[in-house]
TORKOL-4160 file (C-alpha; in steps of 0.2 Angstrom, whole numbers, padded with zeros to 4 digits, m for minus):
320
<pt num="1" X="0080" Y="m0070" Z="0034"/>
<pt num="2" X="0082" Y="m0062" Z="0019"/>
<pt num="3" X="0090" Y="m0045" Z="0018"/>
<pt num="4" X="0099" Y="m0035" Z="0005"/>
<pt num="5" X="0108" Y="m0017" Z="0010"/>
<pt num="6" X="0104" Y="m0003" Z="m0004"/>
<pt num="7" X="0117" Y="0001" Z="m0018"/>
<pt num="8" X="0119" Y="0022" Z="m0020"/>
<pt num="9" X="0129" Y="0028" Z="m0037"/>
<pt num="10" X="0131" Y="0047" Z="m0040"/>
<pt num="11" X="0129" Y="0050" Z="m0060"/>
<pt num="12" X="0126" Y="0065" Z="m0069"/>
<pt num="13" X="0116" Y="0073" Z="m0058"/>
<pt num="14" X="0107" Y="0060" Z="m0052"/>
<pt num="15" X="0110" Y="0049" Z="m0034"/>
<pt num="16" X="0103" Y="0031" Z="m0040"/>
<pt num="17" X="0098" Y="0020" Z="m0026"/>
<pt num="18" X="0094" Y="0003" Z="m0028"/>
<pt num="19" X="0087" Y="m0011" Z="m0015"/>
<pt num="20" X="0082" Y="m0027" Z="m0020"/>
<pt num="21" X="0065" Y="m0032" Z="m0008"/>
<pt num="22" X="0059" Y="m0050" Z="m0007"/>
<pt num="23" X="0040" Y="m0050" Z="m0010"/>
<pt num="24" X="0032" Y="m0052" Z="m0028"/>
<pt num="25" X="0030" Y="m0034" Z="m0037"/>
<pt num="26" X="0012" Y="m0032" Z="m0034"/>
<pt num="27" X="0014" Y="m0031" Z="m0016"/>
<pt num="28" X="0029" Y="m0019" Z="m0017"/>
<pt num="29" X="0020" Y="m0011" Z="m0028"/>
<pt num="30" X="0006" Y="m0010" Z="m0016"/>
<pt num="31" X="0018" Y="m0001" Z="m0001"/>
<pt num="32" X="0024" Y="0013" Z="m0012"/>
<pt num="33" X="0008" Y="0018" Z="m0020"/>
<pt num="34" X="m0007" Y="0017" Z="m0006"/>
<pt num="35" X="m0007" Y="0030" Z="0008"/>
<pt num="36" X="m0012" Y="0020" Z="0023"/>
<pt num="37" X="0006" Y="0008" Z="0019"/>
<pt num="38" X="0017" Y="0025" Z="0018"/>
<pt num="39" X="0012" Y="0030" Z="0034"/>
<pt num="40" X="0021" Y="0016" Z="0043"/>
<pt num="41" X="0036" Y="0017" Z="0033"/>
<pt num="42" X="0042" Y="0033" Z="0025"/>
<pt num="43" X="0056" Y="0040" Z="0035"/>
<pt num="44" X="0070" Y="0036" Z="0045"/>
<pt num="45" X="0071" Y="0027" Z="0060"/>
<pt num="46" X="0060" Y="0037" Z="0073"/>
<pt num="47" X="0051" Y="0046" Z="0061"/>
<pt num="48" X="0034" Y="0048" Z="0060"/>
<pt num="49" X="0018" Y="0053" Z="0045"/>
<pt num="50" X="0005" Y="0062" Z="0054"/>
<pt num="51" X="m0001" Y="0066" Z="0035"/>
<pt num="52" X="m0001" Y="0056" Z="0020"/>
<pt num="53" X="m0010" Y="0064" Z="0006"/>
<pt num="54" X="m0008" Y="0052" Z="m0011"/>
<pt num="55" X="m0020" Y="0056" Z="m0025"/>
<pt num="56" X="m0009" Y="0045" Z="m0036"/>
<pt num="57" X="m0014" Y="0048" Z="m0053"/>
<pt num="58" X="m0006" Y="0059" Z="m0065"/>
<pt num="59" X="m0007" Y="0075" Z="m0061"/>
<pt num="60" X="m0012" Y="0071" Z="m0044"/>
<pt num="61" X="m0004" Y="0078" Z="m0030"/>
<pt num="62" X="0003" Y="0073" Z="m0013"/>
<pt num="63" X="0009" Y="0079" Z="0005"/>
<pt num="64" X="0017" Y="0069" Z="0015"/>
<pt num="65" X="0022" Y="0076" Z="0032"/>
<pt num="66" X="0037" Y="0067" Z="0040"/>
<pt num="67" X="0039" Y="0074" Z="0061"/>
<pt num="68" X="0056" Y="0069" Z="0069"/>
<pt num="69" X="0059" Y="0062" Z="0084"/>
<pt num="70" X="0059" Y="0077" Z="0090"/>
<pt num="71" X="0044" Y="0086" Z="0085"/>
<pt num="72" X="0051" Y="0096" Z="0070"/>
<pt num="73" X="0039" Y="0096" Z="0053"/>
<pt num="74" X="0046" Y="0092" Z="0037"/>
<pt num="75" X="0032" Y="0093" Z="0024"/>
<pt num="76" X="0036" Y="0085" Z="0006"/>
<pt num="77" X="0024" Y="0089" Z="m0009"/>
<pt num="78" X="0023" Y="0087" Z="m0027"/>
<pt num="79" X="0012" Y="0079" Z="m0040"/>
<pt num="80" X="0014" Y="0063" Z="m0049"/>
<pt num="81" X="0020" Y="0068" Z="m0068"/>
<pt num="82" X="0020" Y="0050" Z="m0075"/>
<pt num="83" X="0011" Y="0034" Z="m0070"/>
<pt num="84" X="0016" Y="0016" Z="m0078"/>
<pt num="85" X="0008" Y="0002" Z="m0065"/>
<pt num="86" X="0018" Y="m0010" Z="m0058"/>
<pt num="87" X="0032" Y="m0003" Z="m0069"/>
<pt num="88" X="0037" Y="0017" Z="m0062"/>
<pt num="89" X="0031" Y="0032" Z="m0057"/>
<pt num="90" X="0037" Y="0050" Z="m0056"/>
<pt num="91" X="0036" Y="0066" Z="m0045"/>
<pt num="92" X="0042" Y="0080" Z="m0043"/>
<pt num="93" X="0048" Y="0081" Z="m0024"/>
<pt num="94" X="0047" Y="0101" Z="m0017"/>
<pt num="95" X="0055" Y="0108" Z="m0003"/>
<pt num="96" X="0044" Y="0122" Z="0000"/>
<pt num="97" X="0037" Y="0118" Z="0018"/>
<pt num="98" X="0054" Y="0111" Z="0025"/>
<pt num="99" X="0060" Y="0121" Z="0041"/>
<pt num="100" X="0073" Y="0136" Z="0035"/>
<pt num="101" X="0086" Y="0128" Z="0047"/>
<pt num="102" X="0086" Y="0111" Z="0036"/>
<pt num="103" X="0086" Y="0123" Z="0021"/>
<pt num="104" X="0101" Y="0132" Z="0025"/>
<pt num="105" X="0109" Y="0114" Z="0033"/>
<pt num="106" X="0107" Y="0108" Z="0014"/>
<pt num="107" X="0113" Y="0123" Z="0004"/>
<pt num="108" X="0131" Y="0124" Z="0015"/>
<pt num="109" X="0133" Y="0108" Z="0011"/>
<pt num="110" X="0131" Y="0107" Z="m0008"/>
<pt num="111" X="0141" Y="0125" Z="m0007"/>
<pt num="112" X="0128" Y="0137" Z="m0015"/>
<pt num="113" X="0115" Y="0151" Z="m0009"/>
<pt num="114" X="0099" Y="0159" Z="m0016"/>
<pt num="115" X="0082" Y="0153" Z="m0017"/>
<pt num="116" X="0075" Y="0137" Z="m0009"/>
<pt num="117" X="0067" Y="0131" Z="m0025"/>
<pt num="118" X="0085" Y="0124" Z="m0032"/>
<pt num="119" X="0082" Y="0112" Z="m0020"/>
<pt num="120" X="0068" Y="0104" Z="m0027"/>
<pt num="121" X="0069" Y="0089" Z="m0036"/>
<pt num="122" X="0062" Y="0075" Z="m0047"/>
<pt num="123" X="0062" Y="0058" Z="m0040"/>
<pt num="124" X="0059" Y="0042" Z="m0053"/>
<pt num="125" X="0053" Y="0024" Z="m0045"/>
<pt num="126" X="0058" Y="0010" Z="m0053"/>
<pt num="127" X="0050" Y="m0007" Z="m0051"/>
<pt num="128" X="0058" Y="m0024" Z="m0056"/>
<pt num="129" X="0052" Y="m0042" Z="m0055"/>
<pt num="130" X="0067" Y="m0053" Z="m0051"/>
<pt num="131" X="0063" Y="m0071" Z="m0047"/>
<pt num="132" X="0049" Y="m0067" Z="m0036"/>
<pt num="133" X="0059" Y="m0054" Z="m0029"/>
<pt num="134" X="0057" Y="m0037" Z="m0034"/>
<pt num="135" X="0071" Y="m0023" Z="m0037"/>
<pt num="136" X="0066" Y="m0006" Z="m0033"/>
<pt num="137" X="0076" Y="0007" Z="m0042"/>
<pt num="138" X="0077" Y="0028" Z="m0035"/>
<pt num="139" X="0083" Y="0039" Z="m0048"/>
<pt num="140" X="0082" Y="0057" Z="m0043"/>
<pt num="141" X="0087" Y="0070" Z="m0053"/>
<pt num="142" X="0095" Y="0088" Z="m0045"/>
<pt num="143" X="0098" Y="0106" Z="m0054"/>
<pt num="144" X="0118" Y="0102" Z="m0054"/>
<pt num="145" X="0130" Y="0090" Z="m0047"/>
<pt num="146" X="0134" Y="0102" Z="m0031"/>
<pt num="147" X="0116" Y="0101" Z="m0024"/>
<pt num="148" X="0119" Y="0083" Z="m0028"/>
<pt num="149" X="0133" Y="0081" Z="m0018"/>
<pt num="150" X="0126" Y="0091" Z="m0003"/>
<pt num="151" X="0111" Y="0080" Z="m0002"/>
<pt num="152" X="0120" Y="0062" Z="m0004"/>
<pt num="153" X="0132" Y="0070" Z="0010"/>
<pt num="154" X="0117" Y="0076" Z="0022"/>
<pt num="155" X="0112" Y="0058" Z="0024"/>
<pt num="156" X="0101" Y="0053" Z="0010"/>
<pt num="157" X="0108" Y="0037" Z="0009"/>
<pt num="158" X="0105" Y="0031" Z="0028"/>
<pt num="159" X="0089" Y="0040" Z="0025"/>
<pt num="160" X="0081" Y="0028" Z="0012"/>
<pt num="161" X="0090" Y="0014" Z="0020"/>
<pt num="162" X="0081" Y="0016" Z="0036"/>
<pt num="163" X="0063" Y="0018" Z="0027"/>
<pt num="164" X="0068" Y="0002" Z="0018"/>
<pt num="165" X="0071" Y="m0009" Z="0035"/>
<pt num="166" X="0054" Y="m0001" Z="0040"/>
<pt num="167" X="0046" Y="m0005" Z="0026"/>
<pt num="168" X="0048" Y="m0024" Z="0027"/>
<pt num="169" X="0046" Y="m0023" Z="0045"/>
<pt num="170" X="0031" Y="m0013" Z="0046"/>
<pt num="171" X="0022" Y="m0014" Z="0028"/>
<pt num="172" X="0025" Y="m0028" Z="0018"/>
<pt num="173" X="0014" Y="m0045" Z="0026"/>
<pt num="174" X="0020" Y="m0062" Z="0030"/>
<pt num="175" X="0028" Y="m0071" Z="0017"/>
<pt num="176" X="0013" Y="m0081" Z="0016"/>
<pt num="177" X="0000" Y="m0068" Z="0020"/>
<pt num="178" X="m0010" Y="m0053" Z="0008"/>
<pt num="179" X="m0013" Y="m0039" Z="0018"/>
<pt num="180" X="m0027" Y="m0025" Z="0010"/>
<pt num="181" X="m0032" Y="m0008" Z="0018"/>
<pt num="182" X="m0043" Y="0003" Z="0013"/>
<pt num="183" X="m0049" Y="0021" Z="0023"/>
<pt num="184" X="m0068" Y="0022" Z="0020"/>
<pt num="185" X="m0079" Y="0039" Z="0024"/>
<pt num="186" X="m0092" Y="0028" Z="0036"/>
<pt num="187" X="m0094" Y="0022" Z="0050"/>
<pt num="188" X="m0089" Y="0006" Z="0057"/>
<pt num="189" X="m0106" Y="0000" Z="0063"/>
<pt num="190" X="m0111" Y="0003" Z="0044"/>
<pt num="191" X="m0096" Y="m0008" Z="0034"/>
<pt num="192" X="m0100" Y="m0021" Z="0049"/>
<pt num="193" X="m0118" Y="m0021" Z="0042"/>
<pt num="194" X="m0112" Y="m0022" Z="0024"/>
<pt num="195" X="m0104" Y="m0038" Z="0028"/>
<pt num="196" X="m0117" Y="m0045" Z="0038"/>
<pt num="197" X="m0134" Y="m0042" Z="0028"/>
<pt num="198" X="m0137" Y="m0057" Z="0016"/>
<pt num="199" X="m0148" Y="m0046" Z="0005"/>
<pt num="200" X="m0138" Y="m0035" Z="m0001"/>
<pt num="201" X="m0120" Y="m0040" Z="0000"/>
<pt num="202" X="m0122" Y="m0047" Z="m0019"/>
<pt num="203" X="m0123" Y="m0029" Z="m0024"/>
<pt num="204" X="m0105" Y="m0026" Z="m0021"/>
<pt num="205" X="m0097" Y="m0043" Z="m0016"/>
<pt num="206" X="m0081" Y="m0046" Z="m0029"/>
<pt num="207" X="m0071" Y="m0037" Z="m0042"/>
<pt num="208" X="m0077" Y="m0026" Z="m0056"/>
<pt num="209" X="m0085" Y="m0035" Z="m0066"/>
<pt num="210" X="m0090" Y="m0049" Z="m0057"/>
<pt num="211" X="m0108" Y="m0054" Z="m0054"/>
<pt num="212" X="m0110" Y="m0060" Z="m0035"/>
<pt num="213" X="m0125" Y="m0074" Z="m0031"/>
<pt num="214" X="m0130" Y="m0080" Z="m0013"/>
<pt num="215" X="m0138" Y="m0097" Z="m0011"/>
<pt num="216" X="m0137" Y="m0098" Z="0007"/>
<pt num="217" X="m0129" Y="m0087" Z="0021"/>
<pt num="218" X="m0129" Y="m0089" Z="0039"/>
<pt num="219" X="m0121" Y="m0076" Z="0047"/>
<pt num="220" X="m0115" Y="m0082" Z="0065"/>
<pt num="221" X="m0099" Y="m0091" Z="0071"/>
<pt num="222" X="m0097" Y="m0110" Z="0062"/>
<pt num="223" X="m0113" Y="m0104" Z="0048"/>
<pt num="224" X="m0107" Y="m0101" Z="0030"/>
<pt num="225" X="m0110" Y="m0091" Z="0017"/>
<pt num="226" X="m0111" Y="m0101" Z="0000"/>
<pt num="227" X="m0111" Y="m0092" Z="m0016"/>
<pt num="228" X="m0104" Y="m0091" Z="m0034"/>
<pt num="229" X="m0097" Y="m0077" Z="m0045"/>
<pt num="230" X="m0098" Y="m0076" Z="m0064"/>
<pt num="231" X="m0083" Y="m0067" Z="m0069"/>
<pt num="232" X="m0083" Y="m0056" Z="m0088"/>
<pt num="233" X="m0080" Y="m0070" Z="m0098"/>
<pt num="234" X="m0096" Y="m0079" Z="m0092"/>
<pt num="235" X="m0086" Y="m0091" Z="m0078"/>
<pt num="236" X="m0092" Y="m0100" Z="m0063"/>
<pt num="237" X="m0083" Y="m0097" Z="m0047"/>
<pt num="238" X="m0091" Y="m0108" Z="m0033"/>
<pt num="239" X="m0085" Y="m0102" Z="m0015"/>
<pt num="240" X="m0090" Y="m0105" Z="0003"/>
<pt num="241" X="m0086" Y="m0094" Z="0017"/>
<pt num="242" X="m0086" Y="m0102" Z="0035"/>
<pt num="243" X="m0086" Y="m0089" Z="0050"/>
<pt num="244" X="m0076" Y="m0093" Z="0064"/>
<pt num="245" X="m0074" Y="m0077" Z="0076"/>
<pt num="246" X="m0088" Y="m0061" Z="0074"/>
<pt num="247" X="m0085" Y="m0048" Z="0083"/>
<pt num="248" X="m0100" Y="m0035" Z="0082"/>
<pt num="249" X="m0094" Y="m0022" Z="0077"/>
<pt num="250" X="m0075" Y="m0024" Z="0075"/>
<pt num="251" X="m0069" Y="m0039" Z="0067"/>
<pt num="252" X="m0072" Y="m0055" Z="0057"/>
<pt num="253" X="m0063" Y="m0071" Z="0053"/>
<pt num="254" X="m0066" Y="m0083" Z="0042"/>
<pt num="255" X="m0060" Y="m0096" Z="0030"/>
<pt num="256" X="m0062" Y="m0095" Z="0012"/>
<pt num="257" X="m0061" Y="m0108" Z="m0002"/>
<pt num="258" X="m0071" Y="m0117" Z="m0018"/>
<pt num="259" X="m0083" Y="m0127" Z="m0005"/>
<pt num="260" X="m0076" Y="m0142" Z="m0016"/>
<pt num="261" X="m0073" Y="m0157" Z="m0006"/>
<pt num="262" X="m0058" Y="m0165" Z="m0016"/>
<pt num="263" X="m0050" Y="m0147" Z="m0017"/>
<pt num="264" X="m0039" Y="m0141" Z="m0001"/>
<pt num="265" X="m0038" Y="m0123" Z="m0007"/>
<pt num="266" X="m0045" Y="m0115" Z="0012"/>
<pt num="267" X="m0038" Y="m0100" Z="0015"/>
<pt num="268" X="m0037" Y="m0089" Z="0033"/>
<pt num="269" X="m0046" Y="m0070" Z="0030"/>
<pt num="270" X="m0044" Y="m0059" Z="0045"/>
<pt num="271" X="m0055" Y="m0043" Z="0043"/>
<pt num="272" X="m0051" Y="m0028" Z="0058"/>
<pt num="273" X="m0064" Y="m0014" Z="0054"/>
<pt num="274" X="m0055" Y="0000" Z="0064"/>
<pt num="275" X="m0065" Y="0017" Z="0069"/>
<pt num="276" X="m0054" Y="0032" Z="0066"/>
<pt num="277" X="m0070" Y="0043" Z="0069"/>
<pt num="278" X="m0088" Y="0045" Z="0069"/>
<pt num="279" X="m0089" Y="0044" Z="0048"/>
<pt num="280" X="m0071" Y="0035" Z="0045"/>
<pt num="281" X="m0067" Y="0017" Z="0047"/>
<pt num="282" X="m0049" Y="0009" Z="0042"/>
<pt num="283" X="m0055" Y="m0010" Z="0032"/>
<pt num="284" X="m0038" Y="m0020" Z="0036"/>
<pt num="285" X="m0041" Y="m0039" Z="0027"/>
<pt num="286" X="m0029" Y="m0051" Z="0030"/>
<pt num="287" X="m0027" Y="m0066" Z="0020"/>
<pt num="288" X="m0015" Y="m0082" Z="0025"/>
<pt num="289" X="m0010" Y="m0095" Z="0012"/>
<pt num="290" X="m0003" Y="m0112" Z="0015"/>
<pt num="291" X="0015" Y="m0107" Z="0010"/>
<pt num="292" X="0021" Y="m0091" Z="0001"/>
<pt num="293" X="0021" Y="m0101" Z="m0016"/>
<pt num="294" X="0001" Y="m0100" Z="m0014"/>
<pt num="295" X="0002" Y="m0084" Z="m0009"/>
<pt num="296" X="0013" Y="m0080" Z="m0024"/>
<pt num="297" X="0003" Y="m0089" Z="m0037"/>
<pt num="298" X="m0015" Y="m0078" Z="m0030"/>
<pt num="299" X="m0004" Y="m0064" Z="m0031"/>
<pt num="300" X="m0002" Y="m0069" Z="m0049"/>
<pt num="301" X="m0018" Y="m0071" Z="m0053"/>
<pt num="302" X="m0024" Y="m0053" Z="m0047"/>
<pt num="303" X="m0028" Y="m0056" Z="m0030"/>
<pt num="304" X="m0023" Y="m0037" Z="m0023"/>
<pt num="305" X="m0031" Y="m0028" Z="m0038"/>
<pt num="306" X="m0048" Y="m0037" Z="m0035"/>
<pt num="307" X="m0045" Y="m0036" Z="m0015"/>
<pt num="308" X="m0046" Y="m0016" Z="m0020"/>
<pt num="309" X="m0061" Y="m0016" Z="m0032"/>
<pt num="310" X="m0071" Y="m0028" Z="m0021"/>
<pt num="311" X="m0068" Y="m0012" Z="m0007"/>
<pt num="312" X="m0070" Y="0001" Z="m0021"/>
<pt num="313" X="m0087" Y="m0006" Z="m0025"/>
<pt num="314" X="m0090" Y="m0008" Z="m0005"/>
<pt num="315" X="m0086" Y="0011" Z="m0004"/>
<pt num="316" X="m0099" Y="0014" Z="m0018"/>
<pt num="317" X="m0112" Y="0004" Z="m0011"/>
<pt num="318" X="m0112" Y="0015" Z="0006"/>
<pt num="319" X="m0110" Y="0030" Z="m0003"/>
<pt num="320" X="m0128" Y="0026" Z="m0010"/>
């Protein structure tokens, strides 16, 4: 199994933490930037996210609230200051909720006293493709070199290593798998319904942009749904969709391809359509490949972005 430990420098400044992840950069990519992934990850060992708020745009804000092991809050928030997909982002991370006693812990440490607000920091993520592997680079940046040192000697490094080892454990999918989750505002026997009408799921089926036409669907275990999408450029995508498992109003499977007879390109799709309450339901789609290098090359080709507009557009459709 693959594993790389992280690599911490101190520059001017700055403590630089690198970690090299083995999954393509979209789906790193992915992890970092959608809220219901940083929930299962962010924080040491034991450590849990009750809140993950991400707007992530620029400007946006965030709150992330990590609760230790023990019960005690300690609530980071910022706003993201730049924004270059699948390249880096940048926030500014503020101290101004963490516990006094964490405060003071910090401030001994790094040798200094005053306000909390020298503290706060600006933390830039870096994102490099590497052979299919993908580097992801911290740099943040401190007022001096002493509040510097007082955080890379209050455990910042075993800190980030530990959110590391939970984020390949706990977020990133099978090396042959695409995982996809989305929270939408209804409820679950609605988004059941959305995938279960024939006469209307062409109104949002597909990425942007792409024009969804049934020509049969049979919505039972071992019926299929045959339909083609016309992408932008005016090309014909057939696909057939052949329901193995429905569960009313929970869960679907299904396998996915071309419908073409001389092509093996069948895929496993796994849809969970968890009720968080009344008017909220988690959308988790799980797709398996044959290998990781079909995963790969689907990854490639967009898959994950078009994964998110087709639940973008499903989100719009119930909003209506």
């Amino acid at each position: 199994m693959f594993k790389a430990d992280p690599i911490v420098t101190l520059e001017e400044n700055i403590v630089r933490i690198e970690r090299l992840f083995d999954a393509p950069i979209q789906l790193v990519w992915e992890v970092w930037t959608n809220p219901v992934h940083i929930e299962k990850w962010w924080g040491p060992k034991g450590f849990t996210n009750p809140t993950v708020n991400f707007d992530f745009k620029v400007g946006g804000s965030y709150r992330i609230v990590m609760r230790s092991p023990e019960g005690v809050d300690y609530p980071i928030i910022g706003k993201f200051l730049e924004i270059t997909p699948f390249q880096s982002f940048v926030i500014s991370d503020l101290v101004d909720e963490h516990p006094d006693e964490w405060v003071e812990e910090v401030q001994k440490m790094a040798g200094i006293t005053g306000d909390r607000e020298i503290l706060n920091s600006k933390l830039r993520v870096l994102f490099e493709e590497q052979e299919g592997k993908t580097k992801v680079v911290l740099i943040t940046e401190f007022a001096n070199n002493q509040i510097r040192d007082g955080f890379a000697n209050s455990g910042m490094k075993e800190g980030w290593s530990e959110s590391f080892e939970k984020l390949e454990a706990n977020a990133l999918p099978n090396p042959n798998q695409i995982s996809l989750e989305k929270k939408l505002k209804h409820s679950q026997e609605l988004v059941f319904n959305a995938f279960a009408n024939p006469l209307t799921i062409d109104t949002w089926w597909g990425p942007s942009g792409f024009k969804t036409t049934t020509q049969t669907m049979d919505f039972k275990v071992g019926g299929k749904w045959v339909f083609t999408m016309v992408g932008p450029d005016g090309k014909v995508w057939p696909n057939t969709i052949q329901y193995k498992e429905i569960r009313k109003f929970d869960y679907l499977e299904y396998l996915h391809g071309s419908g073409e007879e001389n092509k093996n390109d069948d895929f496993l799709v796994n849809v969970y359509l968890i009720a968080l309450d009344k008017n909220q339901t988690l959308v988790k789609m799980q797709m398996t490949f044959p290998d990781t290098n079909v995963r790969n090359a689907v990854i490639a080709f967009g898959a994950i972005e078009s994964g998110h507009q087709t639940l973008s557009r499903l989100n719009q459709y119930l909003e209506k």
